[in-house]
C-alpha positions as CSV (number, residue, x, y, z in Angstrom):
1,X,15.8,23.1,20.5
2,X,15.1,19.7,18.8
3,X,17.3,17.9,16.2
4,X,17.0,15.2,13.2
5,X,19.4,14.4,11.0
6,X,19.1,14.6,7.0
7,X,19.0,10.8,5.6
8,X,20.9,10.1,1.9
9,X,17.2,10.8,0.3
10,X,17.1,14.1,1.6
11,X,14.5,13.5,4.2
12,X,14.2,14.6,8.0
13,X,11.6,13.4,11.1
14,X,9.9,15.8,12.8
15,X,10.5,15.2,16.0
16,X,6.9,13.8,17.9
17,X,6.3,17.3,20.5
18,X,6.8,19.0,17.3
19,X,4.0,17.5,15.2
20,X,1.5,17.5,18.1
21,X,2.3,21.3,19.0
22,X,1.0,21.5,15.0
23,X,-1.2,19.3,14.9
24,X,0.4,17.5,11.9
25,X,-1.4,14.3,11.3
26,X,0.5,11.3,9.3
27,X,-0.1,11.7,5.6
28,X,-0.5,15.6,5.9
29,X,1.0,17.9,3.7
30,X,3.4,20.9,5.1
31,X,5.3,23.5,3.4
32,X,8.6,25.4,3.8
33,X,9.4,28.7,3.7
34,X,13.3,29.9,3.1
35,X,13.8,33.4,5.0
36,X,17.7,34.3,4.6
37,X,19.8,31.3,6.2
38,X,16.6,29.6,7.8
39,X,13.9,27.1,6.8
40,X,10.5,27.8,8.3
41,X,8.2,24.5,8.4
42,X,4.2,24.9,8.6
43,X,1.7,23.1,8.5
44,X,-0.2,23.1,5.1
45,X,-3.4,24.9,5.1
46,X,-6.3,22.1,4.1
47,X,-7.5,22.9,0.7
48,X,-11.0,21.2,0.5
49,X,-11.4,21.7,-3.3
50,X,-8.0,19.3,-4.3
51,X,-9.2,16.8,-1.5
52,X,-12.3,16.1,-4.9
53,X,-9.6,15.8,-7.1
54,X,-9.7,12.2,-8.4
55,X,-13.0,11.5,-6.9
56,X,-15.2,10.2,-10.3
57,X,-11.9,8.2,-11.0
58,X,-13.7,5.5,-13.1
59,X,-17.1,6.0,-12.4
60,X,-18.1,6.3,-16.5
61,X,-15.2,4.3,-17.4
62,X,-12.7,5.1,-19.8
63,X,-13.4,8.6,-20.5
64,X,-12.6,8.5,-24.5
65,X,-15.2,5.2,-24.6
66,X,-18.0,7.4,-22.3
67,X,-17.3,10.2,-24.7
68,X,-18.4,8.4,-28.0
69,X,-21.2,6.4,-26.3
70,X,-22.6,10.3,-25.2
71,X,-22.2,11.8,-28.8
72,X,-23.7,8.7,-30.4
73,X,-26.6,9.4,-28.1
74,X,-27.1,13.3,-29.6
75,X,-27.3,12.2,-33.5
């Protein structure tokens, strides 16, 4: 059985033989799971479409000015 303590921000390590047994990579999401009295921990499953999310950031700009510049084009 491992153990971590809860910090003042609410947060706990996951102890190192723990994270490899999942796999769980730094930066990796993982959710929780409340059954009764007991918190289950897993790892996130990857999600390839939100990984695009944010992709185009900037790429035409600022999107209100790429708009205009687009419907000035159709007249």
């Amino acid at each position: 059985m491992e153990y971590s303590k809860v910090t003042k921000k609410g947060q706990v390590t996951i102890p190192l033989r723990l994270r490899k047994l999942l796999g769980i990579m730094t930066g990796e999401k993982v959710v929780f799971e409340v059954d009764g009295e007991k918190i289950m921990l897993k790892k996130a499953p990857k999600n390839p479409i939100a990984d695009l999310v944010g992709l185009g950031k900037g790429v035409f700009g600022k999107s209100l000015d790429y708009q205009m510049r687009i419907r000035d084009e159709w007249e």
